[in-house]
C-alpha positions in Angstrom: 33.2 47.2 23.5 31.6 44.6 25.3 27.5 45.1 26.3 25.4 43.8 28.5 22.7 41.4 27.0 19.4 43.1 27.7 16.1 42.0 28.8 14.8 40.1 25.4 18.0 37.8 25.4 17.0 34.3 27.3 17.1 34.1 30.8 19.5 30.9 31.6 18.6 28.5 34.3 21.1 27.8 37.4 20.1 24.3 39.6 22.4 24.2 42.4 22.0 20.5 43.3 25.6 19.7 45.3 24.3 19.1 48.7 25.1 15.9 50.8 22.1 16.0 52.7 23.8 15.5 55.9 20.5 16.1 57.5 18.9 13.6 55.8 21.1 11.0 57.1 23.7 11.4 54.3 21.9 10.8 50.9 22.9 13.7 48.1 19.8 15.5 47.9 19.9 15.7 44.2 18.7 12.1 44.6 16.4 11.9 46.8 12.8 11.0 45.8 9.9 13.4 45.3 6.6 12.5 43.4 8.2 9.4 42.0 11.7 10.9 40.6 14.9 12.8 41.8 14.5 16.2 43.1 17.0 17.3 40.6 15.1 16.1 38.1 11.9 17.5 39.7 14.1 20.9 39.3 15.2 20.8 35.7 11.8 20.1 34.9 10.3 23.3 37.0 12.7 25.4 35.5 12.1 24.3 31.6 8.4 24.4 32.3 8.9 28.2 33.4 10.1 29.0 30.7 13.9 28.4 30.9 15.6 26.1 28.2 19.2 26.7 28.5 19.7 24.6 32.2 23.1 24.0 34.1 23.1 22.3 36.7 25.6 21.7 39.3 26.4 18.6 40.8 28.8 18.0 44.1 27.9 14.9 46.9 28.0 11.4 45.1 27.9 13.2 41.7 29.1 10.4 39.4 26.2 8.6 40.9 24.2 11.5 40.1 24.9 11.6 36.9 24.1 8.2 36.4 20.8 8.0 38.2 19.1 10.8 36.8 17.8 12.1 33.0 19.2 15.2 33.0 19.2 15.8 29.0 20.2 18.8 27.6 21.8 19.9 31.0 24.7 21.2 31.3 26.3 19.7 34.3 28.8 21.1 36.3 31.2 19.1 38.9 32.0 21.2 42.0 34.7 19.2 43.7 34.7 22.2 46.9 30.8 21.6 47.7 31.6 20.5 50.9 32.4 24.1 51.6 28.7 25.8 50.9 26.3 27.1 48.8 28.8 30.4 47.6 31.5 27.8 45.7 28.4 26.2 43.5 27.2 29.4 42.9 30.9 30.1 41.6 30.9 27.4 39.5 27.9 27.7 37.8 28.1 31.3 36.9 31.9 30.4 35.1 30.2 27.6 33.0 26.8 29.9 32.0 27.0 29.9 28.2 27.5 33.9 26.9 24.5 35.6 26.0 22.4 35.4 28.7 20.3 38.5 29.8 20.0 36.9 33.1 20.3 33.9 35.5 17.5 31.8 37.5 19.3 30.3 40.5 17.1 27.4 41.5 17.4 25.3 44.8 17.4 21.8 44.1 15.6 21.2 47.9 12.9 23.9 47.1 10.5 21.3 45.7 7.3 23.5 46.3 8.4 26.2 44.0 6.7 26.1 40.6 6.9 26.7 36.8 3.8 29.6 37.6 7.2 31.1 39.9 9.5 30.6 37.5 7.5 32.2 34.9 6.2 35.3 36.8 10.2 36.2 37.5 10.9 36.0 33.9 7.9 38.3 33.1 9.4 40.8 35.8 13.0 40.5 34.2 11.4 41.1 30.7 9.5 44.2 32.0 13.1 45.9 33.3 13.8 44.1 36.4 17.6 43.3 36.7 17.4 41.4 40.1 14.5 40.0 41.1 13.3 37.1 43.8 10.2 35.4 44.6 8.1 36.6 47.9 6.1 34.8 49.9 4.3 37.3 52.1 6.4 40.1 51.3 9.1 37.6 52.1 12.3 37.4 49.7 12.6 33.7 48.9 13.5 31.7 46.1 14.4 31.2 43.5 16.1 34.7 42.9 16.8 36.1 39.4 20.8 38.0 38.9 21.0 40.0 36.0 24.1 39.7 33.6 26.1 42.9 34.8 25.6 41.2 38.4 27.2 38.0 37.8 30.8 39.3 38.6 29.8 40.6 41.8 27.6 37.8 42.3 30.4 35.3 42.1 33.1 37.4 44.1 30.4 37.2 47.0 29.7 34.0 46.9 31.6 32.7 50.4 30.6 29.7 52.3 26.8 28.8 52.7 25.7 32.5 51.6 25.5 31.9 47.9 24.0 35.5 46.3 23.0 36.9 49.5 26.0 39.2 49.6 25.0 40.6 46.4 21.1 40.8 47.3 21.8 42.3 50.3 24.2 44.8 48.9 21.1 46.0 46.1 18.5 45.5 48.6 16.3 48.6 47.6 17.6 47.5 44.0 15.5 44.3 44.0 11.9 43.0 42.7 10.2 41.3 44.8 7.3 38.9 42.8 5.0 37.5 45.1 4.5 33.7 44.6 2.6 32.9 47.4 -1.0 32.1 46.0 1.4 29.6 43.5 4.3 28.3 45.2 5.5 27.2 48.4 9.2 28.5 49.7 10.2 26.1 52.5 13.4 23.7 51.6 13.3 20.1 52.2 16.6 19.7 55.2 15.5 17.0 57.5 13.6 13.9 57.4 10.6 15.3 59.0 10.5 17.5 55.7 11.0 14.9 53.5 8.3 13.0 55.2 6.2 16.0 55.0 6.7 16.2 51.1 6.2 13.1 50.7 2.9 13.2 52.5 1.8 15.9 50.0 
């Protein structure tokens, strides 16, 4: 009989860095530049820092390039050759290559640069307290990153369609889900057009 891992198993981390920043003039946003590095390395390193130490990450636009640009060590990396298509088919792909074992998932954006290990950490805390799907709030806001529990990942996966990655399943569990405010620590807003990226860079 097969059980679900509970809450003391680790928590594995999901970086959905595919994007071809078409917005931003055509650059793969795993490469573009915050605070002097790649923003999927800025990523990896938010999510370890949190608390997260088993990391896949999964790469699409230019990802050969990716992969030889930036330090990902220890990643596991993940080529989705469909990322053209939206968020839902790298949410696919990384759920299929998640090691067994996990009690739960972290799906971090790689454009969500103002989110923070203090965010990471507090939806771990909430996961190890009971919480089976959680999200960070801003305001009473769900944002991200969002946390899937184990017995969700099927139904995560078989939702994920186009750009909506796990909002099918969140929206289906909606009175299921913690909300963990993040507001006094973090900063939700995605990084999509050049005026954001000059804003970023402008700290």
């Amino acid at each position: 009989m097969q059980t679900t891992p509970g809450p003391s198993a680790p928590v594995a981390a999901l970086v959905l860095a595919a994007g071809g920043g078409r917005r931003l003039g055509g650059r793969p946003k795993a490469l573009i530049r915050y605070d002097g590095r790649p923003l999927v390395e800025h990523a990896v390193a938010v999510v370890r820092a949190g608390g997260c130490t088993d990391v896949t990450v999964v790469l699409g636009a230019e990802r050969e390039k990716v992969r030889a640009t930036a330090h990902l060590p220890g990643c596991r990396l993940v080529a989705n050759p469909d990322w053209a298509g939206g968020m839902g088919s790298s949410l696919r792909a990384g759920l299929a290559a998640l090691a067994p074992g996990a009690s739960a998932v972290l799906v971090m954006l790689v454009d969500t640069p103002g989110v923070t290990p203090a965010a990471v950490a507090r939806l771990l805390a909430a996961h190890r307290a009971g919480a089976d799907l959680a999200a960070a709030a801003y305001g009473g806001r769900r944002g991200h990153p969002v946390l899937i529990g184990a017995r969700h990942f099927a139904e995560a996966a078989r939702g994920a369609t186009g750009d909506a990655g796990a909002r099918a399943l969140l929206t289906a569990h909606a009175d299921a889900i913690t909300l963990v405010e993040c507001a006094d620590i973090a900063v939700p807003d995605d990084l999509d057009t050049p005026a954001d990226l000059a804003r970023w860079s402008a700290g």
